[in-house]
N, C-alpha and C positions, 0 to 999 in steps of 0.2 A: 419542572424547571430547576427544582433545588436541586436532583442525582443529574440533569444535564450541569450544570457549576460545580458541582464535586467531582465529577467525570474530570472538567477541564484542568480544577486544581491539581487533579493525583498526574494530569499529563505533566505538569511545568517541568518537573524533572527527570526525563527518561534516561535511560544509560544503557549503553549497548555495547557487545564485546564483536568483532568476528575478526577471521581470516580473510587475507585480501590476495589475488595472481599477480605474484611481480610484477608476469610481463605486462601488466597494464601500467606500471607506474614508468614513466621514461627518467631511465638512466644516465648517469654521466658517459660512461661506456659508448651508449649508443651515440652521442653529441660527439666525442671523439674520433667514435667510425666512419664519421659521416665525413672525415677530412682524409680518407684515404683514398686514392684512387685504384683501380684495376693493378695497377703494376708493382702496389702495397708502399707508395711514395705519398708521405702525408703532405696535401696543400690546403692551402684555403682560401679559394678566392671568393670575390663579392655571393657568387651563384651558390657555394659551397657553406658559405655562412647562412645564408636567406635558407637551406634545403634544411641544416639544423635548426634551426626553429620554426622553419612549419611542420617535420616531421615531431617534433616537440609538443608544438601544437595542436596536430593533429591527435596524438596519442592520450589529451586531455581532457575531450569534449566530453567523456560519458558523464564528469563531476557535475557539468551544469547542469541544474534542474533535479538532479539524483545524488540524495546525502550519502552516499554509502559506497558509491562507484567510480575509480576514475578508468578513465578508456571505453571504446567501447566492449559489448557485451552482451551474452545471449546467455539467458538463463529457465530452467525449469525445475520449482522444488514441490515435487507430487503432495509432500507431506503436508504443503498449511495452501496447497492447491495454486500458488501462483507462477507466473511465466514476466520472464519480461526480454524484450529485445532493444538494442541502440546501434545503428549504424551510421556512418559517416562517408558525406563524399567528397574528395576536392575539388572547389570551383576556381579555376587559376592552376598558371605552371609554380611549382615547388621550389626552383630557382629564381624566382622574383620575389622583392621583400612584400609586395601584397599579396596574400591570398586570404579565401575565406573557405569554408565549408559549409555544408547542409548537410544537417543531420537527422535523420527520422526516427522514434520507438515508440515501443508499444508496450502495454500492459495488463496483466488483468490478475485479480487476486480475493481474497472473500475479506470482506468490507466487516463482517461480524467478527472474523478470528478464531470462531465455532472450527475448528480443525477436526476434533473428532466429531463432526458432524459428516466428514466425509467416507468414514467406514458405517455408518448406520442409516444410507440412503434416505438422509433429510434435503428437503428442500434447500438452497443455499441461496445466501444474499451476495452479491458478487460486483465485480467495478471492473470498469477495462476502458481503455484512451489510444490514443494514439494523439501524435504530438512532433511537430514540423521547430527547427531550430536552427538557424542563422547564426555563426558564428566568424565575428572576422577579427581582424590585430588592429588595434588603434595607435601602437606605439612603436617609434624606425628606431629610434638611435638608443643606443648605448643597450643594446640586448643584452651584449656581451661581456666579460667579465673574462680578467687572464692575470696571471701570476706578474708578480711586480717586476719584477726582473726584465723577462720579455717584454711585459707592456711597454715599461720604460728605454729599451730597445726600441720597441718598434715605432713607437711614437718620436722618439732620438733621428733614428734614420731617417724616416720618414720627413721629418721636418729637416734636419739636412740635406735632404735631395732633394727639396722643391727649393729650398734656401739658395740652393747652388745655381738650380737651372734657373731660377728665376733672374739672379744673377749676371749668370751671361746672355739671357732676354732681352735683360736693362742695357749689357754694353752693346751690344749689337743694335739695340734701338737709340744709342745716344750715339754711335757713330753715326748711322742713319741721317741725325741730326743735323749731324757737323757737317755731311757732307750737302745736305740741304740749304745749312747755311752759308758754306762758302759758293754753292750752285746761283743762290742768290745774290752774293757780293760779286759776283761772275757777271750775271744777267745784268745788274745795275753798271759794272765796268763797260759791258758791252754797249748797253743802249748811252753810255756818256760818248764813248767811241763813236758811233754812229753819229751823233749829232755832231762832234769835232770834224766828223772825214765830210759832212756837209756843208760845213763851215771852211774848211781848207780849198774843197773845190769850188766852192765859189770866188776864192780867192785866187787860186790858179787862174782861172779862168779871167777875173780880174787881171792880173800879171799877165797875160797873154795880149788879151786887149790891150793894156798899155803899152808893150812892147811890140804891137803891132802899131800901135798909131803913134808911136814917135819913129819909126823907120820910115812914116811915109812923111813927118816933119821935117820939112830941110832946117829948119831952125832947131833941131837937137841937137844935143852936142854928145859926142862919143861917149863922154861919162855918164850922163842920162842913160843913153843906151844900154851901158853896161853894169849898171845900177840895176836896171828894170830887167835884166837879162838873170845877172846874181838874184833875187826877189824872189825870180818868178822857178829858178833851180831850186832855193830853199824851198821852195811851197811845196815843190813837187816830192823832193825826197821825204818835208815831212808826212805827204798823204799817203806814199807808199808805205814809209813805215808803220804808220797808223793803220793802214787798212790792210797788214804782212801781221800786225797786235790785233788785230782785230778776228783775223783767220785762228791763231791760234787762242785765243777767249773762246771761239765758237766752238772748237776741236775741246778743250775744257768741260766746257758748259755738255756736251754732251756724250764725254765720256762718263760727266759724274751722275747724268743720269740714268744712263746705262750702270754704273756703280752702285748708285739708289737701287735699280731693281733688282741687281742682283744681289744685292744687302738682305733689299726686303724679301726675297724668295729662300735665301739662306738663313735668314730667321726662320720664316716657316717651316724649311727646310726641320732647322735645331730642334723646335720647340716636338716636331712630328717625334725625331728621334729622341731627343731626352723622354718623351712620354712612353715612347718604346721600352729607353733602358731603365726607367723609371718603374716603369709597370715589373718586368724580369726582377728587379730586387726587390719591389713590395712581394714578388708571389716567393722567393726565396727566404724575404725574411718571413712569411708567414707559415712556410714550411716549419718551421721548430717554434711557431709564435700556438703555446697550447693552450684550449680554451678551461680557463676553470672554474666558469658559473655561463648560466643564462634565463634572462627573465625576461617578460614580455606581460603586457596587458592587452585582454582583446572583449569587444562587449557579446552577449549572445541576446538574439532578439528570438524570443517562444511564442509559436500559438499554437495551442491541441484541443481535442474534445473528445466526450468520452459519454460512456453509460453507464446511470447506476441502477441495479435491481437488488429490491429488496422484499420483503414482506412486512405486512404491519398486522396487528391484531387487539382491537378494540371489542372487549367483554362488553361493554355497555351499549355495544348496537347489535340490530336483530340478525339472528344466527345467519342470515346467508352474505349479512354485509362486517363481518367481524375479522374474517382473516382477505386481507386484500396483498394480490403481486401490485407492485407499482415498480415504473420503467421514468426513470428521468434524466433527462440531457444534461451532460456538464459543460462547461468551455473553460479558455484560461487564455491570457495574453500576458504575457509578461517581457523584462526587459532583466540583462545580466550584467553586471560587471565584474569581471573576473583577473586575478594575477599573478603571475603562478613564477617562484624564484627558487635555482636549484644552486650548488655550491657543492663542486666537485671536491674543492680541496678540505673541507669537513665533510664530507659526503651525504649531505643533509639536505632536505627539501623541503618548501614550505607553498600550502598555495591557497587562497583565499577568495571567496565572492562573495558579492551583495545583489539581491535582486528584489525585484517587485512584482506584486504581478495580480491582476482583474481577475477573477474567476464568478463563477456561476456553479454553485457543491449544497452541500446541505451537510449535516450535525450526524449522519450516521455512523462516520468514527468514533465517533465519541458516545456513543450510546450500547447499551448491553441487547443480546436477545436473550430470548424464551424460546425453550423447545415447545411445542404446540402440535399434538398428535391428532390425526382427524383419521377416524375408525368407520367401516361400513360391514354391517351384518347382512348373511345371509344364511338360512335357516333352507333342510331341507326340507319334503313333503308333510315326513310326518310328523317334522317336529322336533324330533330327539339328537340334531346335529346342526351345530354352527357354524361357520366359517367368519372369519373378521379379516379383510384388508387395511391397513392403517398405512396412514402418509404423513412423517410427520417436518416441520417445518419449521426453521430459526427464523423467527419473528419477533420483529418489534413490540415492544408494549407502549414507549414511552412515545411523545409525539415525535416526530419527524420532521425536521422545518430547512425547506429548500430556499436559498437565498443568496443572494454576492454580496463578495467579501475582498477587501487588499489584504493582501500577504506580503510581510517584510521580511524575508531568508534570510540566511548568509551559512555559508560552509567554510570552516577554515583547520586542514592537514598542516599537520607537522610529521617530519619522517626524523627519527636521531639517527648518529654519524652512523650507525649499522646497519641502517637502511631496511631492519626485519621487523622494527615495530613503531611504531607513532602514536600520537593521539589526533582526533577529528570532532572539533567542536559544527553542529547544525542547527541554532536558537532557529526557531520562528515566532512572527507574532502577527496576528489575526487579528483581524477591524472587519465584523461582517457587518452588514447594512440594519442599523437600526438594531443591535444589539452589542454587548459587553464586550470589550475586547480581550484576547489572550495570551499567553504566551505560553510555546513549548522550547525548554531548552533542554535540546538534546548532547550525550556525547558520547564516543565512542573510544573504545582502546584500540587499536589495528595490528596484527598480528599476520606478516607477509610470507605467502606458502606459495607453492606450485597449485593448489586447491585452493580454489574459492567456496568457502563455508560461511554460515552464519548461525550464531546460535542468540538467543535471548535479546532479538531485536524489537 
């Protein structure tokens, strides 16, 4: 147990140099391409913003979970015998601001580090997984980033043309108003009307009666008569007029709601076409409106499992139980939060995560082998000639303790404005079950080529 804790102390500080392939890192370049259409006329609408940051996105999945890679990738280095693959699919259309992906890889590599164990046909200790990953965007607004000038433009226009339409919205709906109100000072003249022209004809009708029953009076006197005669002409002229006012209120009343709807269908009308001509200069002014940064946050959710083979060899048990192969399962589940900011007009990029994650591994990274040669003679008839086969094998000497553990990551790239070299910090720190915890803080220089190398990792 003591060379297992002096193991772990000599890891806390690793440092690692390699070469990284551009095209894995996404460009400003490529965020700008993506606003051009077929006919080489830069726009950008909604569909055309969302397709720059999932293709953004997309191009960043290899970093989670893998210190040393962004993108995906497919590798094999004969020399320390490991392979590793990462592929990605998209779940969802590319012009929608939701999308996620699913992404698979694989690995396997010798778990001792014994390299030139692989030109002297020794036995080898070896690890291989595979590993399922979920990745989606947790964050819509404000992806984007643009030069002050245009933003302040487009945000300018922008807010003036809704300012505007909205505007003549208001007066066409307060006309609307006016004409509802006077529709109703209409409706209330009309029914006061109607109760007058009820009121008058009972009165006519009144004045008729009387003037009927004093011509059969011989006791009237001509003035009567023509008292009740005058009476009964006033009533009448005023019911005609009343109900000749009362025609033309009606004729009003339902011109002005024939007016109402057509008010109201020529708002709709407006509001349809201002969204029109509204929409044609948001996509003009986004034509020269040029993007220069974008950042996004998205979580990735891990599970894989894997196999480790190793050898172990214990001198102190009887010769057929001393060198033993052992095969044991791993798992892991973890969870990702990642976020990744680029800035065109310093040409700089920076991206960061933190994750956790359950696993099921044991301590044989951290442990040394022993080479262990096992020889068989064979002698011929007479004696005087020998032959020896030998098979020899990187074995453990020290114990081996399979157990779970949480792991606290984080990986955080920096790229300067040149875009050919950065640094990559990758700490971890380990809580295995019922023992000491650790820390490995790793880091790296990055050095960006057409070739992806690595040396002294």
């Amino acid at each position: 147990m003591k060379q297992f804790y002096a193991v772990m102390i000599s890891l806390i500080c690793a440092t690692s140099t390699f070469a990284q392939d551009t095209t894995k890192i996404p460009k400003i370049a490529d965020s700008n391409a993506a606003f051009t259409n077929p006919d080489g006329k830069q726009v950008a609408t909604p569909a055309h913003w969302n397709r720059v940051l999932n293709n953004v996105f997309g191009r960043l999945l290899g970093s989670a979970g893998n210190p040393t890679t962004i993108g995906n990738y497919a590798s094999f280095e004969p020399v320390n015998g490991s392979f590793a693959f990462k592929g990605s699919v998209a779940i969802g259309n590319k012009d929608n601001i939701r999308m996620s992906y699913l992404s698979i890889s694989a690995n396997g590599d010798l778990i001792s580090k014994s390299y030139a164990a692989l030109f002297n046909n020794s036995k080898l200790n070896t690890n291989s997984g595979i590993q399922l990953e979920y990745h989606f965007r947790i964050s819509k607004k404000n992806s984007f980033t643009s030069t002050t000038d245009n933003e302040a433009r487009y945000y300018f226009d922008e807010w003036a043309s809704r300012d505007s339409m909205v505007k003549a919205k208001n007066n066409y709906i307060n006309e609307i108003n006016e004409i509802s109100n006077k529709q109703v000072i209409l409706d209330y003249k009309i029914g006061v009307g109607n109760v007058q022209i009820e009121v008058l004809e009972k009165e006519v009708n009144q004045c008729r009666a009387d003037l009927l029953k004093l011509g059969q009076d011989v006791a009237s006197t001509p003035d009567k008569r023509k008292e009740a005669l005058e009476s009964l002409d006033k009533k009448t002229n005023e019911l005609t007029t009343l109900r000749k006012n009362q025609v033309k209120l009606t004729y009003k009343s339902d011109s002005l709601q024939v007016l109402a709807k057509l008010k109201q269908d020529l708002v709709s009308w407006y509001i349809s076409k201002q969204d029109t001509i509204h929409g044609k200069r948001k996509d003009k002014l986004l034509e020269r409106f040029q993007v220069s940064g974008v950042k996004f946050t998205y979580l990735t959710v891990t599970a894989g499992t894997g196999k480790t083979t190793y050898y172990t060899f214990a001198a102190d048990k009887p010769f057929n139980q001393q060198l033993t192969k052992v095969d044991t399962a791993t798992y892991r589940l973890g969870l990702i939060l990642n976020h990744y900011n680029q800035n065109s007009l310093r040409g700089t990029a920076w991206f960061f995560n933190l994750g956790v994650a359950w696993e099921k591994t044991n301590n044989t990274a951290l442990l040394g082998t022993t080479e262990v040669s096992q020889e068989a003679s064979f002698k011929n008839a007479t004696g005087d000639t020998v032959r020896k086969v030998a098979k020899k094998y990187n074995a453990y000497t020290d114990p081996v303790d399979n157990y779970r553990q949480w792991q606290i990551s984080g990986n955080a790239y920096y790229l300067f404005a040149n875009r050919t070299n950065g640094i990559h910090l990758f700490p971890s720190f380990y809580m295995p079950d019922k023992k000491r915890g650790y820390l490995n803080a790793g880091s790296a220089t990055l050095f960006l080529s057409s070739i992806q190398k690595k040396t002294n990792r």
